[in-house]
C-alpha positions as a printed Julia matrix, in Angstrom:
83×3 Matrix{Float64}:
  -0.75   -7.53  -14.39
  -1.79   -4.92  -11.63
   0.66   -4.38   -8.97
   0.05   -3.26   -4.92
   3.16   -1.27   -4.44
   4.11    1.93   -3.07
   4.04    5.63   -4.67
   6.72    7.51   -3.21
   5.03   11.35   -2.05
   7.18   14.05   -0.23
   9.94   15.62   -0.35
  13.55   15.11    0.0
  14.23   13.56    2.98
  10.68   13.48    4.08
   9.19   10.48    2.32
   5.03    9.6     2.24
   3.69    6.95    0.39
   0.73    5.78   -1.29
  -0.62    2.22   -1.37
  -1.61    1.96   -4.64
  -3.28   -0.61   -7.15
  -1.02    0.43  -10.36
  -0.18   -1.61  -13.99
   2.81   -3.25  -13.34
   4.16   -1.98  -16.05
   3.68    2.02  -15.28
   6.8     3.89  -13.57
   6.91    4.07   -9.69
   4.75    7.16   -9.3
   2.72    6.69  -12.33
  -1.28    6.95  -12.71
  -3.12    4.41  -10.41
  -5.74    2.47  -10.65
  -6.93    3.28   -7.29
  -5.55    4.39   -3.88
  -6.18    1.53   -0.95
  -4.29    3.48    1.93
  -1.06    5.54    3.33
   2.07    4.73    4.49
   4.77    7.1     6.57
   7.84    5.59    7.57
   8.64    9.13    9.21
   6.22    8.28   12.44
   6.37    6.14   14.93
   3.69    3.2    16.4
   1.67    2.95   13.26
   2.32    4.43   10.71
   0.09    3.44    7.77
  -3.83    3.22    7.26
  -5.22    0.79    4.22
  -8.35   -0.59    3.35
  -8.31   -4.0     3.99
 -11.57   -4.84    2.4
 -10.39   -3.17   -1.04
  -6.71   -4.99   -1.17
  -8.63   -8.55   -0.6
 -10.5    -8.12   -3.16
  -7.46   -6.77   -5.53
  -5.86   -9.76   -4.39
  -8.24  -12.27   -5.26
  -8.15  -10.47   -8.75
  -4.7   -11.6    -9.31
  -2.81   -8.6    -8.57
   0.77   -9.05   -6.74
   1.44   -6.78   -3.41
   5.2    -6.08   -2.63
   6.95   -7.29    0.03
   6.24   -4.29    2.2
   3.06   -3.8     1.09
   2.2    -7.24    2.07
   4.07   -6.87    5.45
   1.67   -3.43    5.87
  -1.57   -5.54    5.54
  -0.43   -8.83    6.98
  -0.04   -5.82   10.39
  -2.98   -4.67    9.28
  -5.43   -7.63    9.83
  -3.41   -8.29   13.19
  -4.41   -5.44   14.58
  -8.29   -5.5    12.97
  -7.94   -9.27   14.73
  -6.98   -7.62   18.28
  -9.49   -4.57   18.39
């Protein structure tokens, strides 16, 4: 099953993350499938940039987004919604 989960970038004490389409079964920062957007929990307002367009349609696939991923494109479509 393909995943939508984070791929932790950075360095210690700096974390960066990748949104990610990944096998469910590969390690955290394994190989992806394909990149769909950033996310950097070290800035304030927003903080994260994903494509929308390409998640939907992973979505609609079957593949599962985390919790937080899901959080970062339910914010996502609110803001697309208000500009």
């Amino acid at each position: 099953m393909v995943a939508l989960r984070l791929s932790r970038q950075g360095t210690k004490d700096r974390p960066y993350y990748k949104i990610v389409a990944i096998d469910s079964r590969k390690r955290r920062d394994g190989r992806p499938i394909e990149q769909l957007g950033t996310y950097n929990p070290m800035v304030e307002g927003v903080n994260y940039s994903i494509d929308i367009d390409k998640a939907e349609q992973w979505i609609g696939k079957g593949a599962q987004a985390s919790e937080t991923v899901s959080s970062i494109i339910k914010k996502a479509k609110k803001q697309a919604l208000e500009a």
